[in-house]
C-alpha positions in Angstrom: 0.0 0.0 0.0 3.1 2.4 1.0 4.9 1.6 -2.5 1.4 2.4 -4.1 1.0 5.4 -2.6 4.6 6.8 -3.2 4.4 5.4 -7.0 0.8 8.2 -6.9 2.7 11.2 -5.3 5.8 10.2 -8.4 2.9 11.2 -10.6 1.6 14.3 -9.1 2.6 17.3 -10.8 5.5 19.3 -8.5 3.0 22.2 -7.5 0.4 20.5 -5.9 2.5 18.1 -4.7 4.6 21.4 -3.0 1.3 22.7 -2.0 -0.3 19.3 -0.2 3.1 19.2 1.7 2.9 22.9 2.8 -0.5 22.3 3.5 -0.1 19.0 5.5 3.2 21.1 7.5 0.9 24.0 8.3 -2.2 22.7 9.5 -0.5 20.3 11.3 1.6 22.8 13.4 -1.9 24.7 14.0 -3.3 21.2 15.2 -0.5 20.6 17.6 -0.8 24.2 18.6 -4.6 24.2 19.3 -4.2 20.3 21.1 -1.7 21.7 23.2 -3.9 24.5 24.0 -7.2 22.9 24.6 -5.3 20.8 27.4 -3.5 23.8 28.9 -7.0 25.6 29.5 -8.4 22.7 30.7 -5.6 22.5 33.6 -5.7 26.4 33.9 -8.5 26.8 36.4 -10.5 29.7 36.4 -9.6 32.3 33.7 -10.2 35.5 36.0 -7.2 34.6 38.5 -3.2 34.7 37.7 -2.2 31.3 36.8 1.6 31.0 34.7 -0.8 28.6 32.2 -3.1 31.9 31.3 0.2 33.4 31.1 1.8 30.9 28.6 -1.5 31.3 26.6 -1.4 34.5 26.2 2.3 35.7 25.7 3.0 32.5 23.3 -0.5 31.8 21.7 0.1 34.1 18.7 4.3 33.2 18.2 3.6 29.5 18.3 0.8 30.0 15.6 3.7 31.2 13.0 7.0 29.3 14.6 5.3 25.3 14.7 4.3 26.0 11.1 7.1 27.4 10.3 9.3 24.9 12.0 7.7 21.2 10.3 7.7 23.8 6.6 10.7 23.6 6.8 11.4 20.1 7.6 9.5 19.1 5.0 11.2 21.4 2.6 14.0 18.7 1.2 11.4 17.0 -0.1 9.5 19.4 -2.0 9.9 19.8 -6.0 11.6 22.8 -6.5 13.5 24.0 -9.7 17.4 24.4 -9.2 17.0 28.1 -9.6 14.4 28.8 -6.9 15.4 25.9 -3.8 18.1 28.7 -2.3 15.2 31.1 -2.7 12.8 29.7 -0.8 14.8 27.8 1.3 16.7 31.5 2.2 13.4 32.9 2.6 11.9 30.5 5.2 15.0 30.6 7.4 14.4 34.0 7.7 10.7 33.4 8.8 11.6 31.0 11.2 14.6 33.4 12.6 12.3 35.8 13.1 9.4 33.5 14.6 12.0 31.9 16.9 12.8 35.4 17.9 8.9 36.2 18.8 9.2 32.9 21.0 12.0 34.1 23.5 10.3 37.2 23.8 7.0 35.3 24.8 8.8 33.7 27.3 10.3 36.8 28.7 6.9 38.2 29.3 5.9 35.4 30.7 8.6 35.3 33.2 7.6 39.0 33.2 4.3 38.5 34.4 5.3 35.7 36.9 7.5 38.2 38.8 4.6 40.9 39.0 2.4 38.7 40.3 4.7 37.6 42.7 5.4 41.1 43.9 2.5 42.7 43.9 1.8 46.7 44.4 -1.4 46.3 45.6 0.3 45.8 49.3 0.5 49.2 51.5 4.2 48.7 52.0 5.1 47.6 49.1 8.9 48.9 49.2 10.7 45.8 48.5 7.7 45.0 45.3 8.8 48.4 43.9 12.3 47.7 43.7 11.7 44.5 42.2 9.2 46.1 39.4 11.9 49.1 38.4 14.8 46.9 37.6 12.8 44.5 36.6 11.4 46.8 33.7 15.0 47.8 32.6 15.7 44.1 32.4 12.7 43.6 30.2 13.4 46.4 28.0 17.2 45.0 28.1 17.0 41.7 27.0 14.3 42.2 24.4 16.5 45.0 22.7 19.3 42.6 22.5 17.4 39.8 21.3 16.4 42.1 18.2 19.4 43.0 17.9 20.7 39.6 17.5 18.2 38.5 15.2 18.8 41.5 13.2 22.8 40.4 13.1 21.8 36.9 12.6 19.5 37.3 9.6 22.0 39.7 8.3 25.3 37.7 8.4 23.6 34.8 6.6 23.7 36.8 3.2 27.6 36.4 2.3 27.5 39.6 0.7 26.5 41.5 3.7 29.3 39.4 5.6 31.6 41.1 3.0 30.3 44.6 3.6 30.4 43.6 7.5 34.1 43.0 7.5 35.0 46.3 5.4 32.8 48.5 7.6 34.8 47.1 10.0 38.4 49.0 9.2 36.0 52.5 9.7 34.7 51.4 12.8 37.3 53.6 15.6 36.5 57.1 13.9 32.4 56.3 12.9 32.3 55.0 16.9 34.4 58.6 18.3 31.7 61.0 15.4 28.3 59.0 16.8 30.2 59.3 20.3 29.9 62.9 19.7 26.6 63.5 17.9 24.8 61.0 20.8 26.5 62.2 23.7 22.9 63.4 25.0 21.4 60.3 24.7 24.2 57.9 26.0 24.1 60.0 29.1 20.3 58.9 28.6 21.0 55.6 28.8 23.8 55.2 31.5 21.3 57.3 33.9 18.8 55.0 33.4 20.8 51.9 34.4 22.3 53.9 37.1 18.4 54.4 38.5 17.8 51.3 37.6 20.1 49.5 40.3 21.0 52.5 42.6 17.2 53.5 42.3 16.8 56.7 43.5 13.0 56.3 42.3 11.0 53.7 41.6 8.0 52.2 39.8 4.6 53.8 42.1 7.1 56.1 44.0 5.5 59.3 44.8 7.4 62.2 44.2 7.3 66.2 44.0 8.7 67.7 41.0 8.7 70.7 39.4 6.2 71.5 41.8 3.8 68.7 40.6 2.8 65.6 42.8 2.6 62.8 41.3 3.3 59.1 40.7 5.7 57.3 38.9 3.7 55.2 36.1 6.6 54.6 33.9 10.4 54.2 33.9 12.1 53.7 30.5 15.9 53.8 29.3 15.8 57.6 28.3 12.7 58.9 30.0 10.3 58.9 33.4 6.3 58.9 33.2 4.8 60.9 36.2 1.2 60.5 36.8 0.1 63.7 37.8 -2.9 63.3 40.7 -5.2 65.1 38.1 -4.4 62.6 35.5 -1.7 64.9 33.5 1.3 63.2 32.2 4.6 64.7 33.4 7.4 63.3 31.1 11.0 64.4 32.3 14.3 62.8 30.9 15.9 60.9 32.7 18.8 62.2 33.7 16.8 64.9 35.4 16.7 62.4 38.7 20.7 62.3 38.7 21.6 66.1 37.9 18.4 67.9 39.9 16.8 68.0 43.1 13.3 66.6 43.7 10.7 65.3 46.5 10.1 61.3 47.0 8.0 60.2 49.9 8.4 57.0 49.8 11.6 56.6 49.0 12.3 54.1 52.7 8.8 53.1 53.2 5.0 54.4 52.4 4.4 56.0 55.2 4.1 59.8 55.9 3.1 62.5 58.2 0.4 64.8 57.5 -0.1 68.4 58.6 -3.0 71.0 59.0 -2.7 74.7 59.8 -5.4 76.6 61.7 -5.2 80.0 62.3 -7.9 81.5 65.6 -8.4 84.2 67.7 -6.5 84.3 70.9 -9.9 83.4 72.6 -9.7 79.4 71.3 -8.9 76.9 74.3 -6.5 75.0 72.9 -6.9 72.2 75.7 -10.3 71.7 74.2 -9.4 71.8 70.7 -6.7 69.4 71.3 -8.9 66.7 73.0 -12.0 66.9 70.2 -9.0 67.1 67.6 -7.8 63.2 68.9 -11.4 61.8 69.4 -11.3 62.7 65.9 -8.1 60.9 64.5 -9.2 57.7 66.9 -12.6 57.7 64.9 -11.0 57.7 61.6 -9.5 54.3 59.8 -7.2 56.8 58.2 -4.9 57.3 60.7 -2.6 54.7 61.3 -2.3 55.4 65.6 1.5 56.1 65.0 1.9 60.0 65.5 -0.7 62.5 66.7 -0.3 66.2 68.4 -1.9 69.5 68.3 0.4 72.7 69.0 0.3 76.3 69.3 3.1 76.9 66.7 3.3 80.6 66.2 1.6 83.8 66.9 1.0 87.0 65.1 -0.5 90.4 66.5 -4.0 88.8 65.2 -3.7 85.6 65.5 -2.1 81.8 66.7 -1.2 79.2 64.2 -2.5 76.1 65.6 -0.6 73.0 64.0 -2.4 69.2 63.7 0.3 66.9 63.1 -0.8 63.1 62.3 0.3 60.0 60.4 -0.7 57.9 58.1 0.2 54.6 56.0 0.7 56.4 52.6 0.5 59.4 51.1 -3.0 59.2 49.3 -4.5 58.6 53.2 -2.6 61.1 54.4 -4.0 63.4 52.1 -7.6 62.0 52.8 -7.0 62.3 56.7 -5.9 66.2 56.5 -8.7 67.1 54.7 -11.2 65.1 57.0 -9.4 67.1 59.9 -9.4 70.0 58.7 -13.5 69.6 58.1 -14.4 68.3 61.2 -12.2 70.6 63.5 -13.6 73.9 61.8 -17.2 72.7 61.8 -16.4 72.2 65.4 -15.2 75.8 66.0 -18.0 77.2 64.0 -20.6 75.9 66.6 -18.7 76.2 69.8 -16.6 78.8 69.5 -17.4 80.8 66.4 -15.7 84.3 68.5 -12.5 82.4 68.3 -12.8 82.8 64.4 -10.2 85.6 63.1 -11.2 89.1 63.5 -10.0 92.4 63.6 -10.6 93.8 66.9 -10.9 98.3 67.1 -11.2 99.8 70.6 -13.0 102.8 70.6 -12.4 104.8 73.7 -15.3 107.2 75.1 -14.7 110.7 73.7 -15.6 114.4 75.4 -18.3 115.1 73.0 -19.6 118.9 73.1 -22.8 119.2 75.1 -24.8 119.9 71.7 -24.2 117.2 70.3 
């Protein structure tokens, strides 16, 4: 049966037999893809939580679909009809592919190890120092090793033409004075660069820090080789080059841990008991789930010939509840003067002393 069937593809004519072949290579490589699959989802669990099989499925599902084709093309390639003319073609062309689709691959299983580590450290703690160190270097690395692996796909797809080997090794002799003239003319953005590994490891910010610049609060939402992403807390973008965090001053408060201290100013007649204020001002902070019972205190901080600046000094875990907190404080404590001691309110005081007024009058 075998010798019959070999004597009917020795009568096909070579395109169809070339087509059946890339036919049978190609759907089979989507079979084994969508088999492989179907068993992975199956193990996965449910599909709303992090699992490194959902992970698999979605970083590689979409390079597999091109590389397993790809990959039994080309094994079945020798045996394909092809004229002596267009076999280096074709068989140039597909190596290529498959370069390229191999390339897609590793950098499916990078994100995938990508997502494994930012599930692992998660931002969603309230002290999540340790996870924002992790996430910064982790994005350099990322950005890192995919560059490179471009790279050398680019160089391997390159030096398999022998003329562009040729070209390669006489480019080669030129290399010392092209490398001092690009030195010069990219001076600005290799500084770029080596200031973002510096932040990278020495990480003077990081991914979610919260930092003051330019007079802006905000959050750091992205860190790239040459750049840094500030979410701004009404939803502007604030893009500053990197080298900004090396060569200028700025604000980060949480650069050892999430949590801060919070302040409110209150400024009241002389008239206010302070005693008072003080103990409605920590049946307050006890009532909130803001405060994190760390650091509380009320304080006469400074007088004027009107008034005395009154100082509420609390804590809280992070920034965005310390905020929260001040504001509730502030609220509360002035509602508090308005209906007990409204007098205590600044005013401007004028003495008017009795006067000899003519009888007249």
């Amino acid at each position: 049966m075998w010798n019959q069937l070999t004597e009917q593809a020795d009568h096909l004519p070579n395109f169809l037999w070339n087509l059946i072949l890339a036919g049978i290579a190609i759907l089979s490589g989507w079979l084994i893809k969508f088999l492989v699959a179907f068993f992975l989802r199956k193990s996965a669990g449910n599909a709303n939580e992090y699992s490194l099989v959902h992970s698999i499925l979605l970083r590689l599902g979409k390079p597999v679909n091109y590389f397993l084709p790809l990959l039994l093309l080309n094994m079945v390639l020798p045996i394909m009809r092809f004229k002596p003319k267009f076999a280096p073609i074709l068989d140039k062309a597909l190596e290529i592919a498959l370069t390229l689709a191999f390339a897609t691959v590793i950098i499916g299983i990078v994100k995938v190890l990508e997502d494994y580590v930012y599930h692992t450290y998660d931002l969603k703690r309230s002290n999540n120092l340790k996870e924002r160190k992790i996430r910064t270097q982790l994005q350099f690395i990322r950005k890192l090793v995919i560059s490179i692996i471009l790279i050398l796909t680019v160089c391997a797809i390159l030096l398999s033409f022998d003329g562009l080997r040729k070209i390669g090794a006489g480019l080669l002799t030129g290399v010392g004075v092209s490398g001092i003239i690009i030195g010069f003319a990219a001076q600005k953005s290799l500084s770029n660069l080596l200031a973002g590994f510096q932040i990278a490891f020495t990480q003077p910010i990081r991914i979610d820090d919260v930092l003051v610049v330019e007079g802006e609060w905000g959050r750091v939402e992205e860190i790239t080789l040459t750049y840094v992403v500030l979410n701004i807390w009404d939803q502007r973008k604030l893009i500053l080059p990197i080298n900004y965090f090396i060569e200028k001053p700025f604000q980060n408060w949480t650069r050892t841990g999430s949590e801060i201290l919070g302040t409110a100013f209150f400024y009241l007649d002389y008239t206010i008991p302070v005693a008072e204020l003080r103990t409605v001002y920590e049946n307050l902070l006890a009532q909130s789930p803001l405060w994190d019972k760390r650091v509380k205190g009320l304080q006469v901080t400074n007088t004027s010939e009107r008034t005395i600046e009154i100082r509420a000094l609390m804590s809280a875990n992070n920034s965005g509840d310390a905020f929260d907190l001040r504001c509730y404080i502030r609220e509360h404590l002035i509602k508090y003067i308005q209906e007990h001691y409204p007098d205590s309110l600044p005013k401007t005081r004028t003495h008017i002393e009795k006067a000899d007024w003519p009888a007249s009058v």
